[in-house]
N, C-alpha and C positions, 0 to 999 in steps of 0.2 A: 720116440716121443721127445716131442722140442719140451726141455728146462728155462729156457725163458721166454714165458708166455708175455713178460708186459713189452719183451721186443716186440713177439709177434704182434701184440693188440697196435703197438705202433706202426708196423708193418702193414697195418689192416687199413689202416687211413687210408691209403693210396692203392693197394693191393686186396686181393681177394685173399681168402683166407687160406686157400692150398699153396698161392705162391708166398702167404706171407710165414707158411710152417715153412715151404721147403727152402726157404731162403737164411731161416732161423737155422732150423737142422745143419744145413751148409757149413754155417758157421762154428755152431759147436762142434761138429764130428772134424773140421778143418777140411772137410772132404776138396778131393782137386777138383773132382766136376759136378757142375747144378744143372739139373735137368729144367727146362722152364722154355715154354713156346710163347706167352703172351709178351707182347712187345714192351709193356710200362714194367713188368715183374724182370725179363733180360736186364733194364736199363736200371734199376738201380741196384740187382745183383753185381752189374757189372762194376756198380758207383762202388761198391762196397769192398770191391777187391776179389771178385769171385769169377772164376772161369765157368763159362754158358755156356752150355749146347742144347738142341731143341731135338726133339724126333727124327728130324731133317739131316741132324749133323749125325747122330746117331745111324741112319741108315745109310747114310752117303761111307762112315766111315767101315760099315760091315759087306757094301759093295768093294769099296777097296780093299777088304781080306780076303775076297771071295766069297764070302760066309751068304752074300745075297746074289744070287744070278741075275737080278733086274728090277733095279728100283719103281717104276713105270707100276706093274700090278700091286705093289705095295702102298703105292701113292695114292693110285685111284683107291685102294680098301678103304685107309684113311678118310678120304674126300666122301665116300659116296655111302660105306658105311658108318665112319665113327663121326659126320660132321666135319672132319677136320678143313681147315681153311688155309690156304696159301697162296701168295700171290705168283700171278703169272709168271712173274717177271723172274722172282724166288725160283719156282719151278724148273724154268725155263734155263737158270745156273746151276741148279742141280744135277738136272738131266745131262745137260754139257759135259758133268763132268764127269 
């Protein structure tokens, strides 16, 4: 539970209101990493002092432990059942790697 909500109501200006708690939360717990995929909610996390990863970095980093045999059917789940969105180009550096 975020303790300072008139951050968050400031947060809300620009951001929706799940990136403007978990941006809040961030901050109070000092946590090392913010989970956060939309593009404006990354960029002022980032402004803030706060280390970002998205789903993306997140899966890319448990293919690198082994813990995922192949990001590919993971991605299409994402895409085709939860909505998720990413660009080609995104994709296309991921898979790379």
């Amino acid at each position: 539970m975020v303790n300072n909500e008139p951050f968050v109501q400031l947060l809300k200006q620009t951001l929706d209101r799940g990136e403007a708690k978990a941006i809040a939360l961030s901050i109070e717990l000092k946590a090392d990493w913010t989970l956060l995929d939309e593009r404006e909610g990354r960029k002022v996390a980032k402004s803030l002092g706060l280390n970002v990863t998205g789903i993306l970095g997140i899966l890319l980093r448990a293919k690198q432990l082994d813990e995922l045999e192949s990001l590919q059917p993971v991605i299409d789940d994402l895409v085709n059942k939860a909505g998720f969105r990413v660009a080609p180009e995104l994709l296309a550096q991921i898979l790379s790697q």
